[in-house]
N, C-alpha and C positions, 0 to 999 in steps of 0.2 A: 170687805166694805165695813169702814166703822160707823159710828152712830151719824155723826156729823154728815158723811158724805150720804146716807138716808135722808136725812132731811132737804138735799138739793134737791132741788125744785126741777131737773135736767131728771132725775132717779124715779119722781112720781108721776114725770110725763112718760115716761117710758114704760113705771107701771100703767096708767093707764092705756097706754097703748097694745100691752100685754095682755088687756083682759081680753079681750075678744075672744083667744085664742086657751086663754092658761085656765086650770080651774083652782090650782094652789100654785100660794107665794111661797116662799122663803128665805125669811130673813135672819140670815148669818151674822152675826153678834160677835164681836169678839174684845180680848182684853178686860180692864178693872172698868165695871160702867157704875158711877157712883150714882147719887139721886137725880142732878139734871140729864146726864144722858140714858139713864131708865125710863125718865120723864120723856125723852126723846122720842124712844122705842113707843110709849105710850102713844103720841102724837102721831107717828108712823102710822101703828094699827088704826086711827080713827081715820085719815086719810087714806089708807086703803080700803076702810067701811066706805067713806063719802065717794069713793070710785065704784064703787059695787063689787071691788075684792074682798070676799068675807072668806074663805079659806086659807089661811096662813100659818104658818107654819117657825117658829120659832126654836133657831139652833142654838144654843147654848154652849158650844164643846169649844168654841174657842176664848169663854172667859173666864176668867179668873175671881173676879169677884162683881156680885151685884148687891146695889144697897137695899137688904134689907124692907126699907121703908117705902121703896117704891111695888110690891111684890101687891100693894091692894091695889092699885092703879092699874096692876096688868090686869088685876084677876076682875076688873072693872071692863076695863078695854073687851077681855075675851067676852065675859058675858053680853056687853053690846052687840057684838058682832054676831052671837047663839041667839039674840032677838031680832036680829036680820036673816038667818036661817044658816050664819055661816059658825063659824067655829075658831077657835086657836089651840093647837099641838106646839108642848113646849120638847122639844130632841135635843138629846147630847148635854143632860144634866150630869156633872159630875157629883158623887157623894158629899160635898160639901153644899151646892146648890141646890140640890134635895133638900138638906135641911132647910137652909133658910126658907123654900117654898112652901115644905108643910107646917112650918109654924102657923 
């Protein structure tokens, strides 16, 4: 699933239909995601907060590169979600995605 096909509107009824039942998501990433589709991913998480999914869980192993720029907006998103009592786990960072995240 890439960025794009997250943001259907068919993907977030289905999350929430999911809640009842799930207590973590995750969202599988893949490919070069530049600034608007990080911005994307950003968007995602907040409508998973506004369903009452605050545990998620963010795979990383299938991209290749992320911008940079968008890395405060995530670390923005999770803390939101840590004042809803939930959380964001980022998985399957490769050594190069390391870096950019600890800057």
């Amino acid at each position: 699933m890439n960025v794009s096909e997250l943001m259907n509107e068919e993907v977030v009824n289905a999350v929430h239909a999911a809640t009842a039942t799930s207590r973590v998501m995750t969202m599988v990433l893949e490919g070069e995601l530049d600034r608007d589709e990080a911005a994307d991913v950003c968007r995602m998480l907040s409508r998973y907060a506004a369903l009452g999914l605050t545990e998620v869980v963010v795979d990383f192993e299938g991209v290749t590169h992320f911008d940079y720029r968008a890395v405060k907006h995530l670390v923005h998103e999770a803390e939101t979600l840590r004042t809803k009592g939930g959380d964001v786990k980022l998985a399957g960072m490769s050594p190069y995605l390391h870096a950019i995240f600890r800057s």
